[in-house]
Each structure stands twice: as structure tokens, then as C-alpha cells.
PASEBA-1860 file (N, C-alpha, C; in nm, 3 decimals):
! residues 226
1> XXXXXXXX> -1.668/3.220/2.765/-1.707/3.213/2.625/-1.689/3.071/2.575 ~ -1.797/3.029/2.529/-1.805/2.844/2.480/-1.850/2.891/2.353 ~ -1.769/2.799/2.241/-1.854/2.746/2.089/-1.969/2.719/2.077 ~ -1.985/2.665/2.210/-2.124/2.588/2.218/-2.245/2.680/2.266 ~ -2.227/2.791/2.268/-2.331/2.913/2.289/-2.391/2.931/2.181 ~ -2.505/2.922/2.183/-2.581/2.969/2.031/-2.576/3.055/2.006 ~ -2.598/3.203/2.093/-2.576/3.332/2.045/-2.426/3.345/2.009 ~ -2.376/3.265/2.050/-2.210/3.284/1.973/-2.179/3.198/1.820
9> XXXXXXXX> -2.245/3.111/1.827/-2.281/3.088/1.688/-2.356/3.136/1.600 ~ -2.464/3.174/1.638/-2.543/3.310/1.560/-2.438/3.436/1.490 ~ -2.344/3.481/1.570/-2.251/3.619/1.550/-2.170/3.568/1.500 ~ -2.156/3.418/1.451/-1.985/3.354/1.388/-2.098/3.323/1.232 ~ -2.209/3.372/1.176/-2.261/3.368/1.081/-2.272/3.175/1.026 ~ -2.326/3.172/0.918/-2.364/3.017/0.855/-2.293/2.912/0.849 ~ -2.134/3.000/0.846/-2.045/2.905/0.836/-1.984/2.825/0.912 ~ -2.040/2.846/1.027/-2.021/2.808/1.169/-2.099/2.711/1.195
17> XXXXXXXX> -2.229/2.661/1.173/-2.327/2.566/1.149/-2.238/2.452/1.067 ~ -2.203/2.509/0.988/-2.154/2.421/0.869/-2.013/2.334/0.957 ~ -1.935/2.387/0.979/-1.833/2.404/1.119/-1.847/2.313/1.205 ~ -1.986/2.306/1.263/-2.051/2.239/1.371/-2.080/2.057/1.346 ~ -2.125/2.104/1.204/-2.135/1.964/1.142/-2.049/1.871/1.150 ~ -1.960/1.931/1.053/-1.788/1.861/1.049/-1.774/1.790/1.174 ~ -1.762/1.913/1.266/-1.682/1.872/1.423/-1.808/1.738/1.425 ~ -1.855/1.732/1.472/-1.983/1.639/1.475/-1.933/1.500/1.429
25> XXXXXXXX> -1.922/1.531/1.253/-1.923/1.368/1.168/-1.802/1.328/1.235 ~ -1.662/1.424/1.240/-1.555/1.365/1.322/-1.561/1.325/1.411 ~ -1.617/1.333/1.514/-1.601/1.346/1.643/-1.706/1.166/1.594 ~ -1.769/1.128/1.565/-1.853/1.008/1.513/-1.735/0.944/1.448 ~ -1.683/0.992/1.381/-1.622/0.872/1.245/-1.508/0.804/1.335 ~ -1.442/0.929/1.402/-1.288/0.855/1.472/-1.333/0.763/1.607 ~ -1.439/0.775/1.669/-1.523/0.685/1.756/-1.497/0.570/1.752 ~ -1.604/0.557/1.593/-1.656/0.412/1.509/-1.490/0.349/1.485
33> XXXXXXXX> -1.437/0.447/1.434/-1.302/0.365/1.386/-1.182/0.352/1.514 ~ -1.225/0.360/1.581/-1.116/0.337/1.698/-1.145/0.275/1.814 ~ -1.301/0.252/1.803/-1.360/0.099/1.849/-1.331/-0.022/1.741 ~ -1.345/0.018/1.637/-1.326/-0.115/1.570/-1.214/-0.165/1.554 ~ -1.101/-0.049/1.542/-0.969/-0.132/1.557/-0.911/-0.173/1.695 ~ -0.929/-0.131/1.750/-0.943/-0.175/1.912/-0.982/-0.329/1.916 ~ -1.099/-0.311/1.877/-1.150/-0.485/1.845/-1.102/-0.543/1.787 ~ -1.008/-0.537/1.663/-0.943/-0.608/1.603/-0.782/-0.643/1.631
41> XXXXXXXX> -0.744/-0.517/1.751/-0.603/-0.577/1.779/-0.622/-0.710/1.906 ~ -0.549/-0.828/1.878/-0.543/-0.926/1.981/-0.375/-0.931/1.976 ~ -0.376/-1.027/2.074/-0.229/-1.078/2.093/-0.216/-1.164/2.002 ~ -0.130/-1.081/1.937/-0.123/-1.216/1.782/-0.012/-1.318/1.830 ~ 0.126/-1.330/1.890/0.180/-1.418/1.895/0.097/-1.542/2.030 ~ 0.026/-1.461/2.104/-0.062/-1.587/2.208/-0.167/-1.646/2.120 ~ -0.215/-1.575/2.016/-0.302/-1.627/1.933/-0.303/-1.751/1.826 ~ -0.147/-1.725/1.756/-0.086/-1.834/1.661/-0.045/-1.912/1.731
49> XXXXXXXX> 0.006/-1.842/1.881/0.073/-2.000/1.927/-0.063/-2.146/1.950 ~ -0.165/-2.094/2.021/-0.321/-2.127/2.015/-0.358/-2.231/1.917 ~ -0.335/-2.161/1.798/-0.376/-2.238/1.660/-0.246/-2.358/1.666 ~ -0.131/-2.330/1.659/-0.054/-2.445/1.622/-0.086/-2.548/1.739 ~ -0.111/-2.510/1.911/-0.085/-2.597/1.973/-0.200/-2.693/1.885 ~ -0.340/-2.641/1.869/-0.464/-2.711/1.826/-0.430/-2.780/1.709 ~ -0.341/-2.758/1.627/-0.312/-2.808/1.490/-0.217/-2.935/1.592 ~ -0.152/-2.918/1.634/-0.053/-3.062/1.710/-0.165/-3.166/1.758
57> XXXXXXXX> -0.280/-3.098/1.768/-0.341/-3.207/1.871/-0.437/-3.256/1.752 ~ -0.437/-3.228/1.623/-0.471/-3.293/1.487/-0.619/-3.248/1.508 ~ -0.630/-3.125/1.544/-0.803/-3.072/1.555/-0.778/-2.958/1.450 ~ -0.783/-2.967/1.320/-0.787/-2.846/1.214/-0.945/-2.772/1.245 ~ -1.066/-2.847/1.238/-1.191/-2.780/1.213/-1.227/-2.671/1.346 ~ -1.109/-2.760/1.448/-1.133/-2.667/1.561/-1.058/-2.523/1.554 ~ -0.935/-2.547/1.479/-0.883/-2.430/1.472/-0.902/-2.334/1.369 ~ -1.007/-2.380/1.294/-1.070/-2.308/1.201/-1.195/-2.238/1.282
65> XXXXXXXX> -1.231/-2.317/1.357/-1.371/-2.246/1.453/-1.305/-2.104/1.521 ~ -1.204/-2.132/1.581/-1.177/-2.062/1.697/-1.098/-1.909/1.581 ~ -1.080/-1.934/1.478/-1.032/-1.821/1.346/-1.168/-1.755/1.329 ~ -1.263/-1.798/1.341/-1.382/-1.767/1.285/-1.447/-1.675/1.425 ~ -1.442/-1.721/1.476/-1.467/-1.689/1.662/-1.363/-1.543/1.676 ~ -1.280/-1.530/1.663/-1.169/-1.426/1.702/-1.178/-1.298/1.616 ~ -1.226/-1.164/1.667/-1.202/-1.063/1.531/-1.071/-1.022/1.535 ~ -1.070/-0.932/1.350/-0.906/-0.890/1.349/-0.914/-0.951/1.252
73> XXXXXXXX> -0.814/-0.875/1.142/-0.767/-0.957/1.009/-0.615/-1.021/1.045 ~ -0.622/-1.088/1.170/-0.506/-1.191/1.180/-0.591/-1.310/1.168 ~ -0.683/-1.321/1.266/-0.761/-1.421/1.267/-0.839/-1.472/1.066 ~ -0.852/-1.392/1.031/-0.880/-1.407/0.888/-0.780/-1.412/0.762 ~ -0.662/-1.411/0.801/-0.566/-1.434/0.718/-0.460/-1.635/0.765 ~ -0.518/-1.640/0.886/-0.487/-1.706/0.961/-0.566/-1.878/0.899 ~ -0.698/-1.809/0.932/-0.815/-1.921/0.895/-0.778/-1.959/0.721 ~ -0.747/-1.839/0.642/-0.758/-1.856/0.454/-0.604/-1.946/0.476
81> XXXXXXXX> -0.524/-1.965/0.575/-0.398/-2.026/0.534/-0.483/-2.189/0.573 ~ -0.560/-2.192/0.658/-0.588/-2.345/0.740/-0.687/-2.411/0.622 ~ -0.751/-2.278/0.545/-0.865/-2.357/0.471/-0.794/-2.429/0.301 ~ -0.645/-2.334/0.305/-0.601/-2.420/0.217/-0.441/-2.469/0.198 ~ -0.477/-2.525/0.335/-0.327/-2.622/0.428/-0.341/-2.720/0.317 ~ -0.389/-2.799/0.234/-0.401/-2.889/0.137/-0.341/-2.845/-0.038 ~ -0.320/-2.690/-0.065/-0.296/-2.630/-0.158/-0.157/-2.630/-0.202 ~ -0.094/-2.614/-0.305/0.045/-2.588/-0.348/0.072/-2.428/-0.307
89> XXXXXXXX> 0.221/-2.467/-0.277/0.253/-2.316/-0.227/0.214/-2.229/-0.202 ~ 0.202/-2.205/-0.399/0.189/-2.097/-0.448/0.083/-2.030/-0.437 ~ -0.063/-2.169/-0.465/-0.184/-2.114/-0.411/-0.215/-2.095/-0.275 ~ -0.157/-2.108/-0.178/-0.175/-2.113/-0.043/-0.122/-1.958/-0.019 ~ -0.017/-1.942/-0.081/0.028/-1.799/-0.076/-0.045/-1.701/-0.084 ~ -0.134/-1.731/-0.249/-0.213/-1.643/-0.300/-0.342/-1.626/-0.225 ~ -0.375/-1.758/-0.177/-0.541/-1.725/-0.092/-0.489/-1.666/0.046 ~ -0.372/-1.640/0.105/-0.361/-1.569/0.185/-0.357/-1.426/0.173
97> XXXXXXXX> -0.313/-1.371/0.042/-0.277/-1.245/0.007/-0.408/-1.181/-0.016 ~ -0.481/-1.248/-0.064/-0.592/-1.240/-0.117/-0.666/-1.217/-0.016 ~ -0.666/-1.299/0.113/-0.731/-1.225/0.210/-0.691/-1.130/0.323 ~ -0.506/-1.125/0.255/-0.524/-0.976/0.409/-0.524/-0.853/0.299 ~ -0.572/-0.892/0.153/-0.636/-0.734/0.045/-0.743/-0.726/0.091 ~ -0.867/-0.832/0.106/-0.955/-0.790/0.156/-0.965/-0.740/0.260 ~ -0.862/-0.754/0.401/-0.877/-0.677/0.490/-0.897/-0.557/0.495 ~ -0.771/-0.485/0.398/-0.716/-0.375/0.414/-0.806/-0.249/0.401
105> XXXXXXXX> -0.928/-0.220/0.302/-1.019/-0.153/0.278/-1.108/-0.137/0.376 ~ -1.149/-0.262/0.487/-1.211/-0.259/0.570/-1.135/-0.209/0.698 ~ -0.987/-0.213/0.712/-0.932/-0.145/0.808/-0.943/0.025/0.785 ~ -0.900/0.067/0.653/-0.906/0.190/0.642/-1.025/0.295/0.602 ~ -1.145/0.227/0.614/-1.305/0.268/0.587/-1.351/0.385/0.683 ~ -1.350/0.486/0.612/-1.375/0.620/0.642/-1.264/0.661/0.714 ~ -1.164/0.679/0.692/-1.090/0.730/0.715/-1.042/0.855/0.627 ~ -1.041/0.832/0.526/-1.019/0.931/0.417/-1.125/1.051/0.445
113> XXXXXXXX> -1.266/0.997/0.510/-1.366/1.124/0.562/-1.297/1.217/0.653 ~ -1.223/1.125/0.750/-1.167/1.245/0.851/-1.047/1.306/0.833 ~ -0.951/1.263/0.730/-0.854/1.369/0.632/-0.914/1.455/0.585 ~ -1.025/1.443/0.515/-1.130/1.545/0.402/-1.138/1.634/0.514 ~ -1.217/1.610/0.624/-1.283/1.713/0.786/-1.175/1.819/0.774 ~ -1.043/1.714/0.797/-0.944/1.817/0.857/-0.870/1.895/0.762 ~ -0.880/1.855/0.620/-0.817/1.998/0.528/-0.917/2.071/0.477 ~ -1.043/2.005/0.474/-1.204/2.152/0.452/-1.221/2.246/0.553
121> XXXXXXXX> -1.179/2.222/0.690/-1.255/2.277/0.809/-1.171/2.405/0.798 ~ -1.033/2.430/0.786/-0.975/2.597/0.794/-1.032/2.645/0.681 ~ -1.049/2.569/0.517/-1.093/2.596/0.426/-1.251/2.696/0.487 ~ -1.314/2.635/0.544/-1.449/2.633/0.570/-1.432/2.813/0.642 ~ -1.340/2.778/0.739/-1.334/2.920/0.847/-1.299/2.998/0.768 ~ -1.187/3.016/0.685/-1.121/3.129/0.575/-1.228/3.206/0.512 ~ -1.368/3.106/0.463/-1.488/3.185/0.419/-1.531/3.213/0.478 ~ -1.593/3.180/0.593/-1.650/3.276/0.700/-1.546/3.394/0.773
129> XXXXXXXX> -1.431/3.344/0.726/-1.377/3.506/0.769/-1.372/3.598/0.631 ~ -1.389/3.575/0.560/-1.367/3.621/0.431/-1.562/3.719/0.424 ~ -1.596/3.614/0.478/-1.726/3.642/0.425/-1.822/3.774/0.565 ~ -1.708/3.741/0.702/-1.761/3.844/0.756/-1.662/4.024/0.768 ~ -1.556/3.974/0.674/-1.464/4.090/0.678/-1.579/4.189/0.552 ~ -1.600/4.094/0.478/-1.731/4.159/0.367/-1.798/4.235/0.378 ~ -1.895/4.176/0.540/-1.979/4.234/0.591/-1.933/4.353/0.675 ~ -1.823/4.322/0.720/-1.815/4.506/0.796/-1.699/4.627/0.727
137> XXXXXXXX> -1.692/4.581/0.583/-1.639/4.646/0.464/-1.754/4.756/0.379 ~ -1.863/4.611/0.393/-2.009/4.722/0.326/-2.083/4.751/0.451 ~ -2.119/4.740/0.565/-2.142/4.810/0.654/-2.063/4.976/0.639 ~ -1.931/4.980/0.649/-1.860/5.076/0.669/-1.868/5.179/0.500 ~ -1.905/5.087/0.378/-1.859/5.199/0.278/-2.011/5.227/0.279 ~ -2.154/5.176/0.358/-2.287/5.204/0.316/-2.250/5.375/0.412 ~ -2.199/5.406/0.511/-2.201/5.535/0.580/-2.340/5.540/0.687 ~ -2.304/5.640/0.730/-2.449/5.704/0.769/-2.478/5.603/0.916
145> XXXXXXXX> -2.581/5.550/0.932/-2.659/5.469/1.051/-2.583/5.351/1.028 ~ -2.546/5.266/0.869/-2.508/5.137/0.858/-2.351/5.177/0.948 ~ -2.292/5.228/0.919/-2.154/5.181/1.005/-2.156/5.242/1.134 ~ -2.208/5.150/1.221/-2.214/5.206/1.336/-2.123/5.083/1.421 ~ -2.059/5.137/1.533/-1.955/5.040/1.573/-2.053/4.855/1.600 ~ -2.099/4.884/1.673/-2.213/4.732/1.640/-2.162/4.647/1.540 ~ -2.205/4.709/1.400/-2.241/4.650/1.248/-2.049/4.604/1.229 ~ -1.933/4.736/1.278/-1.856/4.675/1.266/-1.799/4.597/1.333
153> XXXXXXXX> -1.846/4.551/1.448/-1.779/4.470/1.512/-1.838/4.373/1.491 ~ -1.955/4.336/1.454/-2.047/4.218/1.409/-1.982/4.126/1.286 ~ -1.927/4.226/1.213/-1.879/4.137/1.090/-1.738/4.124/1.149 ~ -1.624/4.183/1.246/-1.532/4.127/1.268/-1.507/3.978/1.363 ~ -1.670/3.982/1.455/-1.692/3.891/1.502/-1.705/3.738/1.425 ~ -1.772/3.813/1.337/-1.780/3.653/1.233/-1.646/3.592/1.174 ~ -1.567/3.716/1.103/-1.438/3.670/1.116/-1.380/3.576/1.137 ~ -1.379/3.617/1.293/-1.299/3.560/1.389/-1.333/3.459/1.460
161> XXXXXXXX> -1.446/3.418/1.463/-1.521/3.323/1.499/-1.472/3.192/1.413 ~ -1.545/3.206/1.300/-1.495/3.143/1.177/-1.405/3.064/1.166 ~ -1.282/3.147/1.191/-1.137/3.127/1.219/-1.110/3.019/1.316 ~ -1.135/3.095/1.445/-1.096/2.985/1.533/-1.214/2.876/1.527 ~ -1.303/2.871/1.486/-1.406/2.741/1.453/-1.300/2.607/1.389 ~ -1.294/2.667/1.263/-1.204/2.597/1.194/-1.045/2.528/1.222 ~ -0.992/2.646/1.253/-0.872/2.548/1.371/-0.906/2.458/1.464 ~ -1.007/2.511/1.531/-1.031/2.393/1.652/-1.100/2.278/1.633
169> XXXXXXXX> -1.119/2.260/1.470/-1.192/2.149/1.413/-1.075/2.070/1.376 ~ -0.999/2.098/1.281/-0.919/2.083/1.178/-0.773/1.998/1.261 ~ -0.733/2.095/1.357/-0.613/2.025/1.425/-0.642/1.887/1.546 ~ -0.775/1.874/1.585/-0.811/1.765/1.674/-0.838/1.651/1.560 ~ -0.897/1.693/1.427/-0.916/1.623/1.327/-0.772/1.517/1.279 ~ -0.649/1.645/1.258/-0.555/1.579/1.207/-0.497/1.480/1.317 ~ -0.527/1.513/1.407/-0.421/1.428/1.505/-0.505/1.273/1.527 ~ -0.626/1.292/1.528/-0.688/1.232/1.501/-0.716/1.071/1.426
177> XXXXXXXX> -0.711/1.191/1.308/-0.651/1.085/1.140/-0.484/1.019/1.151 ~ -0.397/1.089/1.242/-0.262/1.021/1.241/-0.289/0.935/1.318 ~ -0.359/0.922/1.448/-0.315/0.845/1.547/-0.436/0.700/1.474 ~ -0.530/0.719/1.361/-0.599/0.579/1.341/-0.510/0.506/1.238 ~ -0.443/0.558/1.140/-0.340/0.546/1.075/-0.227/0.462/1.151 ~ -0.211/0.541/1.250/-0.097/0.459/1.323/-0.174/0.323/1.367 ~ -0.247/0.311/1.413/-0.347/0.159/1.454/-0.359/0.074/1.344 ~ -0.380/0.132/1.179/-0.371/0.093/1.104/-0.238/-0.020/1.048
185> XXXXXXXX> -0.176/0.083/1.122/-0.045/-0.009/1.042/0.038/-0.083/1.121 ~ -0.021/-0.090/1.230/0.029/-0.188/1.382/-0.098/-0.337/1.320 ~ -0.193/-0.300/1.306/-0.276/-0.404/1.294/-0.195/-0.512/1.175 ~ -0.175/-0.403/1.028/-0.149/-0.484/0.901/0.025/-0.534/0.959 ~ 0.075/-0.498/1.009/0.218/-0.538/1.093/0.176/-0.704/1.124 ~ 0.095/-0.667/1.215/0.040/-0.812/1.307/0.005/-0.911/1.155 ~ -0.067/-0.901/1.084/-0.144/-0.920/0.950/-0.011/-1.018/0.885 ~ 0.073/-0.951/0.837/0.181/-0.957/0.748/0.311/-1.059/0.827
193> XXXXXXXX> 0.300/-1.037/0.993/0.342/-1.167/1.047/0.318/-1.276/1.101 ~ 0.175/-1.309/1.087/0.090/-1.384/1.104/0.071/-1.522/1.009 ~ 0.061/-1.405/0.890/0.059/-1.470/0.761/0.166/-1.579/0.709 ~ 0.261/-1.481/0.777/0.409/-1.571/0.762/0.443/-1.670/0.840 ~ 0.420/-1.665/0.936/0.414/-1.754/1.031/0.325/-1.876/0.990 ~ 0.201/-1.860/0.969/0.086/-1.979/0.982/0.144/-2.050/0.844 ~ 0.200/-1.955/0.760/0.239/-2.029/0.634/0.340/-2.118/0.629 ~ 0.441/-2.044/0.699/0.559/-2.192/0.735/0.579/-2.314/0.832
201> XXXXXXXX> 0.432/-2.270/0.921/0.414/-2.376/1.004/0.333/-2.471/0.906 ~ 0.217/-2.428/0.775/0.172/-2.543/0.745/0.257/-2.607/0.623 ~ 0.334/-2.580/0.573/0.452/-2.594/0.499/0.554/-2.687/0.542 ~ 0.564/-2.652/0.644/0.723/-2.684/0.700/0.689/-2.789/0.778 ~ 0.588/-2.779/0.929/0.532/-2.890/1.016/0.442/-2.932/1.003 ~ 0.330/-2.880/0.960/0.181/-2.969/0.966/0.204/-3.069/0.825 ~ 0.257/-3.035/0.729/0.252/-3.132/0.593/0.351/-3.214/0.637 ~ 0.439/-3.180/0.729/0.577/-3.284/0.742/0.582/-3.427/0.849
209> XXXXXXXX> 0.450/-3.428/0.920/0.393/-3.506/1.005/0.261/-3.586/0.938 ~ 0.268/-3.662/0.902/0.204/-3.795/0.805/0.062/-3.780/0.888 ~ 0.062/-3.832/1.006/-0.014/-3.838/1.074/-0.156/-3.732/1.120 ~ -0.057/-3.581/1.125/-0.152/-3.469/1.138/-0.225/-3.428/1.003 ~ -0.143/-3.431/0.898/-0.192/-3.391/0.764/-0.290/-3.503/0.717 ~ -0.268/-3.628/0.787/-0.398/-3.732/0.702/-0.542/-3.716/0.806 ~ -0.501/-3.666/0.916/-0.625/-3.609/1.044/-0.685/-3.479/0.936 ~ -0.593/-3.370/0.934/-0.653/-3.242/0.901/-0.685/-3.315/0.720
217> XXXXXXXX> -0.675/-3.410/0.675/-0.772/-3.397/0.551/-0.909/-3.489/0.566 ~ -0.887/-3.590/0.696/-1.044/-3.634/0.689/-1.117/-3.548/0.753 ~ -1.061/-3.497/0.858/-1.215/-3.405/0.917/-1.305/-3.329/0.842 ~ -1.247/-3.299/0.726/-1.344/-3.227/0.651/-1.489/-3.296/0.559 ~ -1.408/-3.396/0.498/-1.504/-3.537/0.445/-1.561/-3.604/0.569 ~ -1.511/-3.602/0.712/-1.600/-3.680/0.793/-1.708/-3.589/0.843 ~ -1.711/-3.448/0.797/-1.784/-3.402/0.868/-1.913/-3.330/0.792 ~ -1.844/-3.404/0.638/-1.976/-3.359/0.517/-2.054/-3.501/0.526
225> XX> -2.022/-3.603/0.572/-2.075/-3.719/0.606/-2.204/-3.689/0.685 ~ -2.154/-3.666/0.797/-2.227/-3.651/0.940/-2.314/-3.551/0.917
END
């Protein structure tokens, strides 16, 4: 016996279609989102170390390339600290914050769809059991030819169908939604020490070396020149 039998979806009534869907968009949404965060986790401490060696060797535009080059909102919280290594603190702070907010919406994008999947989908089965206990309630009070064991087992079939439709949507769903969640917050982890990092290196060493900080402010004017 498979879900995936049509005549067994036929006997689990409409709501089972409906059922089918769900499983479907989930089975799509946690895909999309667990390729993309996949793509976005790198080795963040081989990564910063990368950028500073390039910042020692007084190549800022390069280490702005290679931010731009790298996915992941490390690499983009990384680059908003390099683009304003020239800023006071406070604003250097802020254009960083500013861009691991923008991350954050784009890390957690559709996700909230596959929470919705997984607390509608028993919702979903409860009516189709609801809705085939119905059916072999008025089967049975019509009498006569209508309640014939068939008619009642037809509506207990839907039932039950229903039922386990919905569980077997709902609990692959939730585990699902925990385990992108958890990726979620390994990524903004990486994010949040990244940030800190690139910030006290341009703070602390790149402004504190005469030499690198007067490199990383012409390349930019030599290269609106050229």
C-alpha cells in the first residue's frame, strides 16, 4: 500500500489532493532553502584570515573583489566593513549592522511557508477525517441499499487516510523547518563574528599602520582616474 496510488487517493477523498500539494511545496521549499544555505556557509575563520592577509599586502580593492566573489552574508558584512574602513566608529558600526539586517530576511525567506505546511497539514487531515466519518454516518442513518458495508467502509477509509496523509506531511515538515533554522543560526553565528572581527582589525591594525591606510585610501581615487 503506497500514498502514491491513485486509487488510494481517490478513497482518502479531496482532501488528500490538497495533502499532496503541501507535501509537494515542502518537499520544494526545504530543497531551495538548504541549497542556498549550504552555499552560503564557508569557512569563515580561513576566509577573514584571507582578507586581512590581502589588507597587509595594502590591496583593499582586491579584498573587496574577492567579498564580492564569495557567497554568504559573511562575505557581505565583511565587504560593508572594507567599504567604510575610512568611517568613524560609530558609522562603520552602523553600515555593518545595517548589512547583516539586510541579510537576515534573505536567510530566513520562506521559511515561515514550511512552519505554515507543518501546522495546516494535521489541520488539513482532521477534515478529511471529519469529513469522511460524515460520510459513513449518513450512509448508515440513509438505511436500506445506502449502508451497505462498502459505503461504510468507504467513508472510514477516507478517515483514515486523511489522517495518516497529514501526519506524514506535517512531522517530515517540522523536522524539516528545525533543522533550516538550525543552519540559520550557525550562518548569523559566523555573521556576528565576522563582523567583529573585520571591525577590530580595521580599527585597531589597518588605521594603525600609516602606510596601509594611505594605500587603502588612494586605490579608490586611483582607480576613478583610470
Amino acid at each position: 500500500m503506497s500514498f502514491l496510488d491513485l486509487n488510494l487517493l481517490g478513497q482518502g477523498g479531496p482532501v488528500m489532493w490538497v495533502l499532496l500539494g503541501l507535501g509537494v511545496v515542502a518537499v520544494v521549499v526545504f530543497a531551495e532553502r538548504a541549497l542556498f544555505l549550504h552555499r552560503g556557509q564557508i569557512r569563515s575563520t580561513a576566509f577573514l584570515t584571507g582578507i586581512k592577509n590581502i589588507l597587509g599586502k595594502r590591496r583593499l580593492m582586491e579584498a573587496i573583489t574577492v567579498c564580492e566573489e564569495t557567497p554568504g552574508p559573511v562575505a557581505v558584512v565583511v565587504k560593508a566593513a572594507l567599504l567604510h574602513h575610512e568611517a568613524e566608529e560609530s558609522k562603520l558600526r552602523l553600515a555593518v549592522q545595517e548589512a547583516a539586517l539586510v541579510e537576515l530576511p534573505i536567510l530566513e525567506r520562506r521559511m515561515g511557508a514550511l512552519a505554515a505546511i507543518a501546522q495546516v497539514a494535521p489541520l488539513l487531515g482532521l477534515l478529511g477525517t471529519v469529513l469522511g466519518m460524515l460520510r459513513a454516518f449518513h450512509a448508515f442513518t440513509q438505511g436500506g441499499n445506502y449502508a451497505t458495508p462498502s459505503a461504510l467502509a468507504g467513508g472510514m477509509w477516507e478517515a483514515l487516510l486523511a489522517t495518516a496523509l497529514g501526519l506524514a506531511i506535517a512531522v517530515p515538515a517540522h523536522l524539516a523547518h528545525h533543522f533550516l533554522r538550525g543552519r540559520v543560526r550557525v550562518l548569523v553565528h559566523d555573521m556576528e563574528w565576522a563582523a567583529n572581527e573585520i571591525m577590530r582589525f580595521v580599527l585597531h591594525d589597518l588605521r594603525a599602520d600609516p602606510v596601509v591606510a594611505a594605500t587603502a585610501a588612494s586605490e579608490p581615487a586611483a582607480k576613478g582616474k583610470a
